[in-house]
Structures are given as C-alpha cells and as structure tokens.
C-alpha positions in Angstrom: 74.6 11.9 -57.7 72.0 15.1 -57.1 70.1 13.1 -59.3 70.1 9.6 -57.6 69.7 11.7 -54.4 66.3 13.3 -55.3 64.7 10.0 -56.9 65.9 8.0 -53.6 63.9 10.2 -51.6 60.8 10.2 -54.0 61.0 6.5 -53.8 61.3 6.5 -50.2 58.3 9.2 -49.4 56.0 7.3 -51.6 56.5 3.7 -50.0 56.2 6.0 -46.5 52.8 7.5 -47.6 51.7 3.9 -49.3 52.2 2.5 -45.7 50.4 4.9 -43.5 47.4 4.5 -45.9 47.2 1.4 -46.0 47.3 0.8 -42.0 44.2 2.8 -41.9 42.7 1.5 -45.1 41.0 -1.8 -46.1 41.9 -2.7 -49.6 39.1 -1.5 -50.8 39.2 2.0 -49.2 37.2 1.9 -46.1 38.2 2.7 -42.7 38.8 0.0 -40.3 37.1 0.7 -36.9 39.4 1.4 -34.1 38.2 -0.4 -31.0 36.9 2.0 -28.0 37.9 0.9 -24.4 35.1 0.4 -22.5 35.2 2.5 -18.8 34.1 0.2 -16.5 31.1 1.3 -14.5 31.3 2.5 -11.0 30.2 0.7 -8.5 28.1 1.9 -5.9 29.4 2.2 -2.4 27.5 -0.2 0.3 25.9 1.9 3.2 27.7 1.2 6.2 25.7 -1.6 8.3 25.0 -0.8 11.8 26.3 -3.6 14.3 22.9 -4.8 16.1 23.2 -3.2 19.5 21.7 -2.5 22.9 22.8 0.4 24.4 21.2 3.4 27.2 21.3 6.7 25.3 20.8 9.9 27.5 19.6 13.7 26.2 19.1 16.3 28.5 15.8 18.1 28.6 14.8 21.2 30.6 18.3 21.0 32.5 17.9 17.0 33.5 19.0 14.4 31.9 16.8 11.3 30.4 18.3 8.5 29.3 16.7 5.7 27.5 16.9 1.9 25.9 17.8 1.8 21.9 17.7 -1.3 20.2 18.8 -1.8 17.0 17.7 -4.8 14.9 20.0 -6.5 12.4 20.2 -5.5 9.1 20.0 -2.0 9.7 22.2 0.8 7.9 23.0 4.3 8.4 21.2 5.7 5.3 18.0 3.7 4.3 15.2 5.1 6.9 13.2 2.8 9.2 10.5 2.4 10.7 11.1 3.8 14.8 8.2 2.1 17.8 8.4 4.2 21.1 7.3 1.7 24.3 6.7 3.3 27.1 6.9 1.7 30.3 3.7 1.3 33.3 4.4 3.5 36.7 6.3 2.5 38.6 7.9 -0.2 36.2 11.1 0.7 33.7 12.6 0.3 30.6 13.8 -3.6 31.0 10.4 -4.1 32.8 8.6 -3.3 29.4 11.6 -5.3 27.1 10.9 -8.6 28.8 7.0 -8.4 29.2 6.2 -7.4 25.7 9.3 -9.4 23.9 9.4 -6.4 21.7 12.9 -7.3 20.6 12.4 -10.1 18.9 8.9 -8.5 16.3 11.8 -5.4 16.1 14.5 -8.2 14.7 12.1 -9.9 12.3 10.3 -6.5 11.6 13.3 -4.7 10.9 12.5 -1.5 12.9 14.6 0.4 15.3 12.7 0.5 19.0 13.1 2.6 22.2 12.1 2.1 25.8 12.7 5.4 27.2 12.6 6.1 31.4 10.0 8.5 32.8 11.1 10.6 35.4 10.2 8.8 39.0 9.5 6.0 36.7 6.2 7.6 35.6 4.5 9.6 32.6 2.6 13.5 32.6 -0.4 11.9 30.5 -2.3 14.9 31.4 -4.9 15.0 34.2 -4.6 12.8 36.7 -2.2 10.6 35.9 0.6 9.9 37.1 2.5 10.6 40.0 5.5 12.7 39.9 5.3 13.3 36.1 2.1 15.2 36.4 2.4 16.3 40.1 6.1 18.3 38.4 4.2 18.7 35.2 7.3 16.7 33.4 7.4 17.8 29.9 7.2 14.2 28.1 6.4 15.5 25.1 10.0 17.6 24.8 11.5 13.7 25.5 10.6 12.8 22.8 11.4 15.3 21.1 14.7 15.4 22.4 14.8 11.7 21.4 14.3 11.8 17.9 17.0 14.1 17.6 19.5 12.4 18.8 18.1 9.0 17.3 19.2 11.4 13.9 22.5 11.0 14.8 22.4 7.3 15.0 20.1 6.0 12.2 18.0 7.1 9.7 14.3 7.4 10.6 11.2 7.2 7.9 9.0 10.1 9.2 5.9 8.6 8.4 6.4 5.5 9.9 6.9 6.5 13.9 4.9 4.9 16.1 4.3 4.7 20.5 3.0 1.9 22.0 2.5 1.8 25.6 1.3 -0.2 29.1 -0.6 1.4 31.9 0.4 4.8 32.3 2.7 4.8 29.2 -0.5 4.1 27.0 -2.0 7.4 28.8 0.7 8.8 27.6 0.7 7.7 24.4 -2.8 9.2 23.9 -1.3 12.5 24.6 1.3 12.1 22.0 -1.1 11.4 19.6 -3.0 14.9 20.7 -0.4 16.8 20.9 1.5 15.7 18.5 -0.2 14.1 15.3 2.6 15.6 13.1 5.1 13.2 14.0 3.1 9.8 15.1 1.4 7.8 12.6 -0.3 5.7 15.1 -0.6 4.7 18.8 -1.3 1.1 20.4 -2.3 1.8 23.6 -2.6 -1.0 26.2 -5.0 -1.3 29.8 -4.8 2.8 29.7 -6.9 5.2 28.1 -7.3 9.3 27.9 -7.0 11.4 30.3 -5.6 14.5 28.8 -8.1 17.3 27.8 -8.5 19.1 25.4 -6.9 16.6 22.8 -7.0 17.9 19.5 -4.8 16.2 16.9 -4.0 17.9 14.0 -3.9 15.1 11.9 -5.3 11.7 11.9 -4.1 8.9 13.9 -4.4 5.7 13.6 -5.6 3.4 17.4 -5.5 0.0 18.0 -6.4 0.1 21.8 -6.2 -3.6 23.8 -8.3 -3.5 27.2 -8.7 -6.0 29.7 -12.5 -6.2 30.7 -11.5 -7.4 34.0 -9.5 -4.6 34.7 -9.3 -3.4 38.0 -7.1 0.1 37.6 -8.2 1.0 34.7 -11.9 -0.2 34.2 -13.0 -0.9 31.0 -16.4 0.4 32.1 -14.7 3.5 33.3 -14.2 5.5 36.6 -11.6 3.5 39.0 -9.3 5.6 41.6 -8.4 8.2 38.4 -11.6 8.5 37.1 -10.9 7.0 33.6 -14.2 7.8 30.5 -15.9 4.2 29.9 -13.6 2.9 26.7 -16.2 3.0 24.6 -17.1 5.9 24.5 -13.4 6.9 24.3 -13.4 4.4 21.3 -16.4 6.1 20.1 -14.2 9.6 20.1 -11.1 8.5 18.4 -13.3 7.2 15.6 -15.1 10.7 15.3 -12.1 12.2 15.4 -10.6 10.0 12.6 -13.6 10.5 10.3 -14.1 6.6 10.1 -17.6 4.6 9.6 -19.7 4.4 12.7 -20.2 0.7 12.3 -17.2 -1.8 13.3 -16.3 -4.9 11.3 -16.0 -8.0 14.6 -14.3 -10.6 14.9 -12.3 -13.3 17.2 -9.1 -14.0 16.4 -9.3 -16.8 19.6 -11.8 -17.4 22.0 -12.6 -15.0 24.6 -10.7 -12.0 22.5 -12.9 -9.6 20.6 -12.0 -7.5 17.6 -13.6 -4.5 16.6 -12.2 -3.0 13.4 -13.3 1.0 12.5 -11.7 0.9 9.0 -11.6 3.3 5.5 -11.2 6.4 7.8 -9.6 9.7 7.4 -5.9 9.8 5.7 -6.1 5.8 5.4 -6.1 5.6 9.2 -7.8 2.8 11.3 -9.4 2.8 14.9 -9.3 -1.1 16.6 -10.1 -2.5 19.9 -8.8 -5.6 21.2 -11.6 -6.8 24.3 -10.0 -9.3 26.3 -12.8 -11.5 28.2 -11.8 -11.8 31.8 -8.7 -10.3 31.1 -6.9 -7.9 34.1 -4.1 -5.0 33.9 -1.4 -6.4 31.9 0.1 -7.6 29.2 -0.8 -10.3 27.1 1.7 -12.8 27.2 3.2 -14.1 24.3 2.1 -17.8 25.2 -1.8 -16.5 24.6 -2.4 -14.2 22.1 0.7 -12.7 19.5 0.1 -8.8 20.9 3.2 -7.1 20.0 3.3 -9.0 16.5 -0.3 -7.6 16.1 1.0 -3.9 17.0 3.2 -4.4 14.7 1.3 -5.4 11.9 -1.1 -2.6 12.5 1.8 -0.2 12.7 2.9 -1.7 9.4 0.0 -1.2 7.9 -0.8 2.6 8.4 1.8 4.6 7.8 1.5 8.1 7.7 0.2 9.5 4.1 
C-alpha cells in the first residue's frame, strides 16, 4: 500500500506539472502572448464657457469708486486669453452713449474679443492739458482706472497681454493718446476718433500702433488745428506718431469709398502701423454704420498688430 501510495502521487504530480506547461506552452515550446489591457486615455477636461453677458463692474480707485460696462462675447472661456478693446466715451456722453453709436457689440460677438465701456468721472476724461472738464480740472487719475480695470477683468476672463487695445470718441480718443504715452507696456494700439493729443511730454516706451479717423469738417476739434482747446493741426500730430514709431515718411493712399481718404504709414517699428482715416466734409462724430464699417475697421487694425 506504501508503495501504491508513492507511485499515485508521482502519477498525479507529473499530469499536474504536464498541465501547467502546457497552458503556457504552444506545442512546439513557445510562449503564447498574454493580452495587455489597454488604459484608456484621459480625456481632457473642457474649460468652463462663460455665459455671454452684460453687466456694470465697479473698482475703487483713489477712495472712489468707478464702475464700468463689460461685455462678454459668446464663445468665450475662462482659460484661453482674448483679445480686450477699451472704448471710452465723449464728455459729457456715457457708457451706453458709446455702445449704441459705435455698435461695438456686435464686431466684439463676431470678433470674439471681450470689450469695456468704462465711466469717466463727471462723465469726462484727464487727457492731459486742456481737456476735459472735471477730469483734468481734479487731475482724475484715468490711467490708475485702467489699471484698476484690468485687474479685476483677471478675475473674470483671461486677457492675451499683447493684444489690449483703447479706442475712443472725442475726449475719450484724447485720452486714449495719453494711454498710449504713458502706458505703451500694456496697449498694443489706439484708434482714436475726432480727438487728438493734448498731453505733453508723451513719451511711449514702446511702439504703438494709430489708426486715427478725423472729420475735416470738424468744428471742436479742427482737423487744421486750434479750436476752443487749442488742438496741434493733425498732421503734424500724424507726422509725430509716425516719428515716434520709426515708420517710412511716405504713406501708401487710398479710398476705400468716396469722399474717405486713407493714408497708411506701414513696416514701422516692432511691426506697428500709423493710419489716418480723412473724412471729406465729415463733422464731430461717429461714423455711422450705414456709411463706412468704422468699428469693423478698428477691429481689423487691432487684429492685425498685436503687440510683439
């Protein structure tokens, strides 16, 4: 029985050991592959989209508080930067007055950037000099607006920092002249409309791109220069901006419709651009929509000269 015991068990450790080899065996002797389970990939989390929206924002500056119009465009998120256009108001005028003449909403939809109509202070802008009432009388510090704005703008949406741009009628182009002198770190370029300079000494530290539009009918802001706040003649203003930009002397002209002249200082400094828009019998406003595409142009030129 000891005997039939021991063989038993030798019979039944070699059938064990023939049947582990041969599950991981062919019958010729090679291993079959064992199949891997693929880990499926992640997938990337979408960036949360930002409901288009219209509301007043308000930051306080120097102990008062500003408040001013953000719209955002659809299709925005609060990770992938954008492009951000600043449109200042006229004195005397406000934020809604500057919305619905310059139908800035709807290039900002299409264009996909975010835009602000911020509120001077006794609805009027410290462009320096003269102008204009109670901003410059109080020497209001505009400047720290904005820089107040762009703060808080950081906790809304992202901004692309080399794409922020001011745009502005009246005394809001003044004062968009000033921006660009005082600060050329943060704008890219300026579209000034029926205002020019009159902040001295203005000394950017980098190049920024113009595209000035200028009635030559223009009563309060002559195109010829002088008027009630002593304005420089615009070209020679033009002829400034393009000295300062390092561009060509000469100008590239064309019309883009009758009674409209455009002059095009191109291939300056940091890839920048100086333009002027003449507008034949043209007064102190804004183009409307109706004639000429004016804020679509801004745009475009914004589009195209970011900074480097």
């Amino acid at each position: 029985m000891k005997f039939f015991g021991k063989r038993l068990f030798t019979i039944f450790a070699f059938i064990l050991l023939f049947s582990t080899t041969a599950c991981g065996q062919t019958a010729r002797g090679t291993l079959v592959p064992v199949e891997a389970t693929a880990t499926p990939a992640p997938t990337a989390t979408p960036a949360p989209t930002l409901e288009p929206s219209e509301s007043t924002r308000t930051v306080t500056v120097d102990g008062v508080e500003r408040s001013y119009l953000l719209h955002i465009p659809p299709g925005v998120d609060s990770i992938h930067a954008v492009p951000l256009v600043f449109a200042f108001h006229g004195a005397g005028e406000q934020p809604a007055t500057m919305q619905l003449s310059t139908s800035f909403d709807e290039v900002a939809d299409k264009g996909h950037f975010v835009l602000v109509y911020p509120e001077g202070l006794g609805n009027t802008w410290n462009g320096g000099g003269k102008c204009c009432g109670y901003a410059v009388v109080n020497n209001i510090d505009d400047e720290a607006f904005v820089r107040a704005m762009l703060s808080d703008l950081g906790t809304v949406v992202s901004i692309d920092a080399k794409r922020i741009y001011a745009t502005g009628f009246s005394n809001g182009a003044v004062l968009s002249y000033r921006l660009a002198c005082d600060m050329s770190d943060v704008f890219a370029a300026i579209a000034p409309v029926a205002g020019t300079l009159a902040y001295s000494p203005c000394e950017p530290q980098q190049p920024v791109s113009v595209l000035h539009v200028q009635g030559m009918a223009d009563r309060t802001v002559p195109y010829e220069g002088g008027g009630q706040l002593d304005f420089p003649p615009l070209e020679q203003w033009i002829a400034t901006c393009v000295d300062i930009n390092g561009c060509p002397s000469s100008a590239t002209v064309d019309n883009p419709i009758e009674k409209i002249t455009h002059s095009a200082y191109t291939s300056c400094e940091a890839g920048t651009a100086v333009e002027l828009y003449a507008i034949e019998a043209g007064g102190h406003s804004w183009v409307s929509k109706y004639v000429y595409p004016l804020s679509e142009t801004i745009w475009d030129f914004f589009a195209a000269h970011p900074k480097p």
